[in-house]
C-alpha positions as CSV (number, residue, x, y, z in Angstrom):
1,X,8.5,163.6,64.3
2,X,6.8,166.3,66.1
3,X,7.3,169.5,65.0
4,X,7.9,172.5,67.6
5,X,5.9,175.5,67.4
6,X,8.3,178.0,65.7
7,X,9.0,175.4,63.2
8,X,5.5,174.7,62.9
9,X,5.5,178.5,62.0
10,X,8.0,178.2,59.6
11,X,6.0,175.4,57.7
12,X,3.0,177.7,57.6
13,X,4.8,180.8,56.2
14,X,6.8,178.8,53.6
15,X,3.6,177.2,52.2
16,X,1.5,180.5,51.9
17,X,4.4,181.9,50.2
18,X,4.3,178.8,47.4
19,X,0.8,178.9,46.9
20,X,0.2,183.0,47.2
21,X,3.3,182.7,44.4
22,X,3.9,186.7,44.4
23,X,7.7,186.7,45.0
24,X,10.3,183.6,43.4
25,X,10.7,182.4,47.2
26,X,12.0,183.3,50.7
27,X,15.0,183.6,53.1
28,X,14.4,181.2,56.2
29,X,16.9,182.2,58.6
30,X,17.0,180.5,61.5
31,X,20.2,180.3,64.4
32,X,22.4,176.7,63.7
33,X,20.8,174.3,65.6
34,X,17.0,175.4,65.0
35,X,15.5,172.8,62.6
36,X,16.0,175.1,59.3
37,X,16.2,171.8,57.1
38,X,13.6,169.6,58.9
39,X,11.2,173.1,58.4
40,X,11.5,172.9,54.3
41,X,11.7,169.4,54.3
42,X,9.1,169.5,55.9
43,X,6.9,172.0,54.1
44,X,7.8,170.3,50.5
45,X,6.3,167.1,52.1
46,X,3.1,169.2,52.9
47,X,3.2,170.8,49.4
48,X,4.4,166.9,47.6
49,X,7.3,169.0,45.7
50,X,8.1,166.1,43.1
51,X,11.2,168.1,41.8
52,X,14.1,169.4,44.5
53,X,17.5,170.7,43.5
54,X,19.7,171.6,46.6
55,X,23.0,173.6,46.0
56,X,25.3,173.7,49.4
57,X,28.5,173.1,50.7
58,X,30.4,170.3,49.1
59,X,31.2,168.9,52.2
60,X,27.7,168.6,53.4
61,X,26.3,167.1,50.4
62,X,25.6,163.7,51.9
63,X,24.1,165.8,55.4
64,X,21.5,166.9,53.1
65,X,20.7,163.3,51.7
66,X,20.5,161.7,55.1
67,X,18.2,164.4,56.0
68,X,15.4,164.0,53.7
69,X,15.7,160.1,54.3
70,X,16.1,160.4,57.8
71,X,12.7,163.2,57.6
72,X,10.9,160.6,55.0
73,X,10.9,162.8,52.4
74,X,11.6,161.5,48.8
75,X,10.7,163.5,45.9
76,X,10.4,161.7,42.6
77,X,13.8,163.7,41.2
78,X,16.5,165.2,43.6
79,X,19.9,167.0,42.6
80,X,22.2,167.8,45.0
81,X,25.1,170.0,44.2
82,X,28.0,172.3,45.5
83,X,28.5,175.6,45.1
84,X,32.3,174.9,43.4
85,X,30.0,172.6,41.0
86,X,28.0,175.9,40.5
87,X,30.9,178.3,39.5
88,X,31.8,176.0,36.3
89,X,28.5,174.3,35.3
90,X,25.1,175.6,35.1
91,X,22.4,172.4,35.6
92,X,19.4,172.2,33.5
93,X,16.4,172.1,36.2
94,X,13.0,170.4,34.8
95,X,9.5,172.4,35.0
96,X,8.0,172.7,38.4
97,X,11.4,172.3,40.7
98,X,12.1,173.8,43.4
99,X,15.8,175.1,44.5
100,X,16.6,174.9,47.5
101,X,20.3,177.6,48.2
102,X,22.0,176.1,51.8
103,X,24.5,178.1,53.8
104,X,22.8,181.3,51.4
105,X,25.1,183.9,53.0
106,X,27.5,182.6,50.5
107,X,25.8,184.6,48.2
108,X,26.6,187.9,49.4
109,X,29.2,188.8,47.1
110,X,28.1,190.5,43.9
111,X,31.8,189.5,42.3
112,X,31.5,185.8,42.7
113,X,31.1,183.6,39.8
114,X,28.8,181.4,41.9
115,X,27.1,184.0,43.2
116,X,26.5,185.5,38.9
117,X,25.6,181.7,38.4
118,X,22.8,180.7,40.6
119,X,20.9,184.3,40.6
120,X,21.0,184.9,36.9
121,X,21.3,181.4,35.5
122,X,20.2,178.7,38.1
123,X,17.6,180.5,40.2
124,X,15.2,181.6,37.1
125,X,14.9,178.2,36.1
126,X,13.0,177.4,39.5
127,X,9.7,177.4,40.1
128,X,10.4,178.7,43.5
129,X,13.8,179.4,45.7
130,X,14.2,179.0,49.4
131,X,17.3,180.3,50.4
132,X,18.7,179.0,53.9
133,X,21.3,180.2,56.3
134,X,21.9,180.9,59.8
135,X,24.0,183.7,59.5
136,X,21.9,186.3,56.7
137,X,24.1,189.1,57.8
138,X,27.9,188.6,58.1
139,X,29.4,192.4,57.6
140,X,26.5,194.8,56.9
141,X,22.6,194.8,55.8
142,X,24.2,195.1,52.1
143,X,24.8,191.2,52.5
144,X,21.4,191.2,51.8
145,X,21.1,192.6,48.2
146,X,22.1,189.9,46.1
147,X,19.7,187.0,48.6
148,X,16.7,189.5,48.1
149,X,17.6,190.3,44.5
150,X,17.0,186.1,43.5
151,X,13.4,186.5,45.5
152,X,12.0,189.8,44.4
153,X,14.3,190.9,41.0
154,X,12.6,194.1,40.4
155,X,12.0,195.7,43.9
156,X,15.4,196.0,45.7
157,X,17.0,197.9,43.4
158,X,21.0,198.3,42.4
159,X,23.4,197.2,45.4
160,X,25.0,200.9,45.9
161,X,21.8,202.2,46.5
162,X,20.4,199.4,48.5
163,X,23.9,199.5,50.9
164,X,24.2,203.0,50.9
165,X,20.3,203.2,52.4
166,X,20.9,200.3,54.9
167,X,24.0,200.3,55.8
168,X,27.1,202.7,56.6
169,X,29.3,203.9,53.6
170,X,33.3,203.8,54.4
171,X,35.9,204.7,51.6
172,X,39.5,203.8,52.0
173,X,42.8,203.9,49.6
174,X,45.1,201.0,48.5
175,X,47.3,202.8,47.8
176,X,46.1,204.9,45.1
177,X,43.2,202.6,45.0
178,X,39.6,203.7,45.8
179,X,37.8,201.4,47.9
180,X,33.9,201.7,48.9
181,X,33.4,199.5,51.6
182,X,29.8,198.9,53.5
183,X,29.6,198.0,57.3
184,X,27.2,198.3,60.3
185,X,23.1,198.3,60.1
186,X,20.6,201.3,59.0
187,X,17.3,201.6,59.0
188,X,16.4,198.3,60.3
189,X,12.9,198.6,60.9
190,X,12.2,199.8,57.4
191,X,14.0,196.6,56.0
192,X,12.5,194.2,57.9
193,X,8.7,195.9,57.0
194,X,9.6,195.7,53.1
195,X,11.0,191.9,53.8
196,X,8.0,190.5,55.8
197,X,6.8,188.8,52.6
198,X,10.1,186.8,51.7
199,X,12.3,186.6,55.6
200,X,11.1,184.1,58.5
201,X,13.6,183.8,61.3
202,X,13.6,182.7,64.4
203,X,17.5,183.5,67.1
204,X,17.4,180.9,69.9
205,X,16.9,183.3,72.9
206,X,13.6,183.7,71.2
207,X,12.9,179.9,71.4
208,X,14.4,179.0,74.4
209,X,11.3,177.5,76.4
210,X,10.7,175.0,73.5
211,X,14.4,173.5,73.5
212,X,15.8,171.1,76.2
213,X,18.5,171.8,77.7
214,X,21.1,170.0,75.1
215,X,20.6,168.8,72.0
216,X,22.9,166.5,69.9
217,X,22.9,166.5,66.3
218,X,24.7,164.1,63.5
219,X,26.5,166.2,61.0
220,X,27.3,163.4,57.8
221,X,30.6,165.0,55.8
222,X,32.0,164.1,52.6
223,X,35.5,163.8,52.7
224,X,37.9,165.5,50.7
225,X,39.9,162.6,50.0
226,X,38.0,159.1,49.8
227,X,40.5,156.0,51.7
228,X,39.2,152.3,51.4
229,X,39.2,150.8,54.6
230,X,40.6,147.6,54.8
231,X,38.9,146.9,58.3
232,X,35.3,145.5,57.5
233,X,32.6,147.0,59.5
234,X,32.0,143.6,60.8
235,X,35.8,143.7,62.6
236,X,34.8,147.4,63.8
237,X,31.8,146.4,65.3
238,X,33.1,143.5,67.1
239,X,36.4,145.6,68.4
240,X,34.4,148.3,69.7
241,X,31.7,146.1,71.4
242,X,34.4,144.1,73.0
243,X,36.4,147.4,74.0
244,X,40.2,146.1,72.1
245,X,41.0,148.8,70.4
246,X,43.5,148.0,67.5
247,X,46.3,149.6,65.7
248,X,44.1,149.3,62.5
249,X,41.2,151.2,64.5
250,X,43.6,154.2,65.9
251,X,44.8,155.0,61.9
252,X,41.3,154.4,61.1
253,X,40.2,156.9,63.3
254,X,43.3,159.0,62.3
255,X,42.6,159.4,58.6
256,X,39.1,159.8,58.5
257,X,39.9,163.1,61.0
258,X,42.2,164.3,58.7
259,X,40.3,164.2,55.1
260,X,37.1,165.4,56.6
261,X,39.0,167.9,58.8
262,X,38.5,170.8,56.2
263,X,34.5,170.2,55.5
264,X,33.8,169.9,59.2
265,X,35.9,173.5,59.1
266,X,33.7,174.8,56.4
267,X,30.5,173.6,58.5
268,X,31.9,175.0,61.8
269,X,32.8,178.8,60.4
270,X,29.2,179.0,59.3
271,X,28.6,179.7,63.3
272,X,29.2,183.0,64.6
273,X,29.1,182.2,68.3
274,X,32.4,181.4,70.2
275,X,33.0,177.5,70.2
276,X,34.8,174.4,71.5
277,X,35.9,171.8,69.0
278,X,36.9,168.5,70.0
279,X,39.6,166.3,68.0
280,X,41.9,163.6,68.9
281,X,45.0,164.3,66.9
282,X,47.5,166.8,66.3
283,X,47.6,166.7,62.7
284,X,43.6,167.5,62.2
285,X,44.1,170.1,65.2
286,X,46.5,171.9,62.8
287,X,44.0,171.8,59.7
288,X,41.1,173.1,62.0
289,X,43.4,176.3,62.9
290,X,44.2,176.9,59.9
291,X,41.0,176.1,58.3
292,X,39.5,179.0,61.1
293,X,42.4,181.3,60.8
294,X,41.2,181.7,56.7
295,X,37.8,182.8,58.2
296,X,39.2,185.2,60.5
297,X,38.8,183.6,63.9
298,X,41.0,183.9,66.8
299,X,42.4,179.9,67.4
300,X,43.5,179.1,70.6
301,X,44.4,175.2,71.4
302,X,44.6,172.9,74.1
303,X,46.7,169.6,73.1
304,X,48.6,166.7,74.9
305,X,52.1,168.1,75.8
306,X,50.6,172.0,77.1
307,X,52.3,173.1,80.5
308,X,49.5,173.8,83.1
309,X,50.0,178.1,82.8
310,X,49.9,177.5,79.0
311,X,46.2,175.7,79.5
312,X,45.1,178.1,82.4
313,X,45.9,181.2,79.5
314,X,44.0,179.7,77.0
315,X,41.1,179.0,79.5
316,X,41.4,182.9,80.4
317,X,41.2,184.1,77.2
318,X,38.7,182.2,75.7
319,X,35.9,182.6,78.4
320,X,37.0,186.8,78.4
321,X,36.0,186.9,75.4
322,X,39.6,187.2,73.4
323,X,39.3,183.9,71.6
324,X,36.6,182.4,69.1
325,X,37.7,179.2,68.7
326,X,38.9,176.7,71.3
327,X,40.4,173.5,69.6
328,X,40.7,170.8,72.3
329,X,42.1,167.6,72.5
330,X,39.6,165.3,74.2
331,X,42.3,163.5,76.4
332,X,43.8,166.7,77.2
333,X,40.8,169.0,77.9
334,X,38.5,166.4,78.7
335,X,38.8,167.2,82.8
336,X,39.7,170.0,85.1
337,X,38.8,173.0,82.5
338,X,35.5,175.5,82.3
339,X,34.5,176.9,78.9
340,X,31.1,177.6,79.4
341,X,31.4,180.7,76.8
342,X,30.4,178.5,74.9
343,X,27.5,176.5,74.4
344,X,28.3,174.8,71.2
345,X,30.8,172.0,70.5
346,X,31.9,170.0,68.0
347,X,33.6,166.4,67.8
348,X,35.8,166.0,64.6
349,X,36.8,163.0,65.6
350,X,35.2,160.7,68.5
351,X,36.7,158.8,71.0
352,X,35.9,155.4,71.9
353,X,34.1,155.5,75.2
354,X,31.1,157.2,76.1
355,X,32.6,158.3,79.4
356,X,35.2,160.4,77.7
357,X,32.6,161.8,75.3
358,X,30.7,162.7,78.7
359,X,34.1,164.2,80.0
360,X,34.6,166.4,77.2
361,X,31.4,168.0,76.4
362,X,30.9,168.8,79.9
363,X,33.5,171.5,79.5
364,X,30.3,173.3,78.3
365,X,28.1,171.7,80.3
366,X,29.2,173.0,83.9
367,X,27.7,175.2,86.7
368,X,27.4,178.6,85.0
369,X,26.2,177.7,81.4
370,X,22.8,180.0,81.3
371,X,22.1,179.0,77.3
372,X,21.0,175.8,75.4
373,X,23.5,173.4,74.5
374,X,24.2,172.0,71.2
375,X,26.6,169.1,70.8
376,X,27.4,168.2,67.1
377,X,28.9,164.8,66.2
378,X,30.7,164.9,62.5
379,X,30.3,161.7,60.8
380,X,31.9,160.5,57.7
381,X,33.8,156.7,57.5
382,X,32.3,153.7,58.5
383,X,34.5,154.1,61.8
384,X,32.4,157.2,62.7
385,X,29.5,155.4,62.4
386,X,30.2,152.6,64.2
387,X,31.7,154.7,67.2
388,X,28.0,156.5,66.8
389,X,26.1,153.8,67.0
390,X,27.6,151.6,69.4
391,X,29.9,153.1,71.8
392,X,27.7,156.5,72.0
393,X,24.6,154.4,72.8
394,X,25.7,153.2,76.1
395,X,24.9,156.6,77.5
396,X,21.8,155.4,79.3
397,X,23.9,152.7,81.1
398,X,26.2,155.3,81.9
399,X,24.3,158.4,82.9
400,X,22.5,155.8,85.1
401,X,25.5,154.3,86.7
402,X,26.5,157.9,87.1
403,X,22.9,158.9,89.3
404,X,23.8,155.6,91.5
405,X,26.9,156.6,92.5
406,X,26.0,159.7,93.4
């Protein structure tokens, strides 16, 4: 694997912050879609970290072990755990390991038990931290305190001083209740100088000339609720190859959407740019809404069954700028629609063709979309992986077919 140059960067900083070893760690904030876990991967390979302990997500808990196989990474001891695991167990790290924090914006909060947990208890156990995220700020600079507090203890400070310097103070009433509340940015170029020893980041519009135009990315989810399939992967194979599709297939397909519906949620709200996400049925559409609407984020959907004025208004909407999150089926947004506000999308579930995955992301990829593309493809039952590794590799045939015709 060939690095690109900004990762390269990454690798180098990352190292001469291990070896200099005059702060715990750093933040490596780079946008979703950048390389953040092929960077450290790829620095503890340089540095032949023997001990790694990764806290994320639980839902992307398998992500991060296909990763460091898929990298060729294997330390002699790895621990992966999730961040509910961390609120009611602390685990006993051995001499010389390095923690690694995923999706370290959920940190933020100063009042969670997780948060307590891994910078008081966890975090001091490490020989070094590397805390990763793509979204460092959510509300205000003060997100910052408690990330920089596990990296440099002594020089940040109490949080109330820290927010009050960097970011704007706002006191409102429950009530009788006094509430301090911290939003917007100060003094940003005095933060990032007193960071510049523990903060590499990189946005995409400052990368753009190394990316290609799209990239597609495999996102492995643990489910929330584990089925046995009754299929074996031997009569998936041989039904999708053959193109007989099966009543067994379609609930397949069906039930793996709905128990990993939540994680790819969780993954999805980590983004912060508007975004189309692709599903199949109504039932995991539903969990996805509701799932975003917990977040925050404006939900608009496009399903089987929508009137044409119904689709137009959702259409309108999302590419003003009054919606976050598109949810789309793939059969009935796959033609006929523009929604290149975004240029990220997501496939909860995947369909059986290649030429209906073609159909649907190119509601992104249309005349008018100025920014890179990212297409992510969740994968968690053997269906998924099937459907990725057969029906998704006949692209080439496709895409060339495609060229002749035109």
């Amino acid at each position: 694997m060939t690095l690109k140059e900004y990762q390269k960067e990454g690798v180098a900083f990352i190292v001469k912050n291990y070896l200099e070893a005059t702060t715990r760690g750093m933040l490596l904030h780079m946008d979703p879609g950048l390389g953040k876990s092929l960077t450290i991967i790829e620095s503890l390979k340089v540095l032949k970290i023997k001990n790694v302990c990764v806290v994320c997500p639980a839902s992307l808990k398998i992500n991060w072990l296909k990763e460091i196989e898929k990298w060729g990474y294997l330390p002699e001891k790895l621990d992966i755990y999730s961040f509910n695991h961390c609120q009611r167990h602390i685990p006993k790290l051995e001499k010389g390991t390095v923690l690694i924090v995923d999706e370290a914006h959920g940190l933020r909060n100063w009042q969670s038990k997780q948060t307590r947990n891994i910078i008081f208890k966890i975090a001091p156990q490490a020989e070094r931290v590397y805390l990763l995220t793509g979204t460092p700020v959510v509300r205000s600079f003060a997100d910052l305190h408690p990330l920089f507090t596990v990296l440099e203890p002594q020089k940040w400070g109490s949080y109330s001083i820290f927010a009050e310097k960097f970011a704007n103070k706002e006191i409102v009433f429950l009530g009788k209740k006094r509430i301090v509340k911290y939003t917007g940015y100060k003094n940003s170029k005095e933060l990032k100088e007193l960071a510049s020893g523990i903060s590499f980041g990189r946005k995409k519009a400052d990368v753009l000339k190394e990316l290609p135009p799209k990239s597609f990315f495999e996102i492995h989810i643990d489910p929330n609720l584990k089925v046995e399939d009754k299929t074996t992967k031997e009569e998936i194979n041989e039904a999708l190859n053959s193109g007989v599709i099966s009543e067994a297939l379609m609930s397949m397909r069906r039930i793996s959407g709905i128990t990993k519906a939540v994680g790819c949620a969780e993954y999805i709200n980590t983004f912060s740019e508007p975004v189309v996400v692709f599903c199949h049925h109504k039932e995991v559409a539903k969990i996805l809404e509701n799932e975003f609407k917990k977040d925050g984020k404006t939900v608009a959907s496009i399903v089987g069954g929508d009137n044409l004025e119904s689709r137009n208004l959702v259409v309108e909407n999302f590419q003003d700028g009054k919606v976050d999150v598109v949810i789309c089926s793939i059969e009935a947004a796959g033609v006929g629609i523009t929604l290149t506000r975004a240029s990220i999308c997501f496939f909860v579930e995947l369909p059986f063709n290649y030429a209906s995955y073609l159909q649907a992301y190119g509601r992104i990829d249309r005349i008018g979309q100025e920014n890179h593309m990212q297409i992510y493809n969740f994968l968690s039952s053997d269906l998924d992986y099937a459907i990725q590794k057969i029906v998704l590799s006949k692209k080439d045939s496709l895409v060339e077919f495609e060229r002749e015709k035109a």
